[in-house]
Steps between C-alpha positions, in 0.01 A plus 500: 500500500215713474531818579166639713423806752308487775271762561582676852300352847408889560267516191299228680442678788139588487275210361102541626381221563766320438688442862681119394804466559736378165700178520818471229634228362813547269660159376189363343663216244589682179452865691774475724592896563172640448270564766105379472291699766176329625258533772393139701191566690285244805612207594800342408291155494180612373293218305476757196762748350411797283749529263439864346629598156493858421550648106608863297576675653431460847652297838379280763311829672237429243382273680465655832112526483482101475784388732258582839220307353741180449677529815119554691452115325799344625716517202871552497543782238837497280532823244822561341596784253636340187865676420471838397200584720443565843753433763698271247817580310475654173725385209553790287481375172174450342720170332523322852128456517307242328207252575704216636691765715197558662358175531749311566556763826158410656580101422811583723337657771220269550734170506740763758220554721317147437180637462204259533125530407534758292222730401634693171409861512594702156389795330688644161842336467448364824279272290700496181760310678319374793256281344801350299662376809249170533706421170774385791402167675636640789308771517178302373530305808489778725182690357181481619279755404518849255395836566509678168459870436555710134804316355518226181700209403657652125617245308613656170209778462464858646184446742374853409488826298549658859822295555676634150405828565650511885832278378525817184471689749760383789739452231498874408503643840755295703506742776119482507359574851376215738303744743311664227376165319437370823265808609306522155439111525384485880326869557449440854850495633646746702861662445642285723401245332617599179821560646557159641459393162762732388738414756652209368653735186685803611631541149481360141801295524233284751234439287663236235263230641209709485616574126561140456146334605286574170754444280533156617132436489486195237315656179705267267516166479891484490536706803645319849236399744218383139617131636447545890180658424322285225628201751290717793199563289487083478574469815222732676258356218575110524687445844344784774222345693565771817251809550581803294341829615488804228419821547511748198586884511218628217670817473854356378546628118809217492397201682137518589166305381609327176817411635390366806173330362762297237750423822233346677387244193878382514459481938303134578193539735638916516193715723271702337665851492451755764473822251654796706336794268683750658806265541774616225835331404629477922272333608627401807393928613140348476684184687328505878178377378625286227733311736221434723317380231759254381561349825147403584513411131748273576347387865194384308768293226718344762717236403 
């Protein structure tokens, strides 16, 4: 049994721009116990579902910026918050986390809900894991299209000096503070904002998963998840055929331009970038204009 805490409903209180209500599911196969928070958005029967994937160390309000733009196009939007973020329980050892841990959760929820037509929407380890999950012919048959912001596919290398120098530095401040990395990486948001990024942590004993996500990043080639993801860069190379939208956030010192512009040679028929300049490693705080972009991307690639 895993032993988790979950981070009091009263710290959730005030979320601008943010007014969705969160939907829990607790006996997920192989979670049974712990509770997954996620938000389910439009119309239960909506031809398209956005299924939204957020990364370090942030929660499905990331993504609050983009949600109105894919509900205004008749999407159903689905965003959970992997365990240890958000709304969702948080196991309090760092050892309870891993990649298939996380994975293997949003394989769970998808076949749970039965989610259909899915457009893929990652950023950071949204992406790390998300674009493994084609490697699943279930999933594979329920993808149709990719929306893909700063994030990689590591398959036994560190994808940048930026990346060893932010895992050095999570690993030496394990109490390190959400609210102030999130306001020196996205100037323009207000306290309140800041806070609702805070909120899902009241203490250190609730941060294990946010400890947890860049050590599990896959920087050598024995680590768990090398298989998944050297299967995914095949797959998105040889197999995709659906539209893939990019858009890049120039500003990122971990995941921007060169990591992006080798992503998109592994991504088949993958859109020519939409360079954010001012766009850093969140992009999804630039997000209104890029997810309007993306759909009519997307209109004009219908399948």
């Amino acid at each position: 049994m895993i032993e988790a805490l979950c981070t009091p409903e009263e710290r959730f209180a005030a979320l601008p721009g943010f007014p969705y209500v969160p939907r829990y599911v607790d006996d997920l196969p192989g979670y049974e116990g712990l509770r997954a928070a996620y938000i389910d958005e439009g119309p239960p029967d909506a031809r398209d579902v956005c299924l939204c994937l957020h990364g370090e160390p942030t929660w499905s309000y990331l993504y609050r910026r983009m949600i109105p733009v894919f509900l205004q196009h008749g999407c159903r939007v689905v965003a959970p918050d992997f365990f240890g973020f958000g709304r969702s329980d948080k196991p309090i050892a760092d050892a309870d986390y891993s990649f298939h841990f996380h994975r293997n959760f949003v394989l769970r929820l998808v076949e749970r809900l039965d989610l259909q037509r899915i457009t893929l929407v990652v950023q950071d380890w949204g992406g790390v894991s998300g674009l493994t999950l084609p490697v699943s012919r279930d999933f594979k048959s329920r993808l149709v299209r990719l929306f893909v912001m700063n994030t990689g596919i590591p398959a036994g290398e560190a994808p940048s000096e930026g990346f060893v120098a932010w895992r050095a530095y999570v690993a030496s401040h394990p109490d390190f503070s959400i609210g102030s990395l999130m306001r020196r990486a996205v100037p323009h948001l207000t306290d309140s904002e800041v806070a609702a990024y805070e909120a899902p942590y009241p203490d250190v004993r609730y941060k294990a998963g946010a400890r947890a996500f860049p050590m599990l990043v896959m920087t050598d080639p024995s680590m768990p998840g090398v298989e998944e993801s050297r299967a995914a860069r095949k797959f998105w190379s040889e197999e995709w055929r659906g539209p893939a939208f990019m858009a890049i956030g120039v500003a990122d010192p971990v995941l921007g331009p060169p990591v992006m512009l080798k992503l998109r040679e592994m991504i088949h028929g993958c859109s020519e970038p939409m360079f954010i300049a001012e766009g850093g490693h969140f992009l999804q705080e630039w997000g209104r204009d890029i997810a309007a972009e993306a759909m009519e991307y997307f209109a004009r690639n219908e399948q």
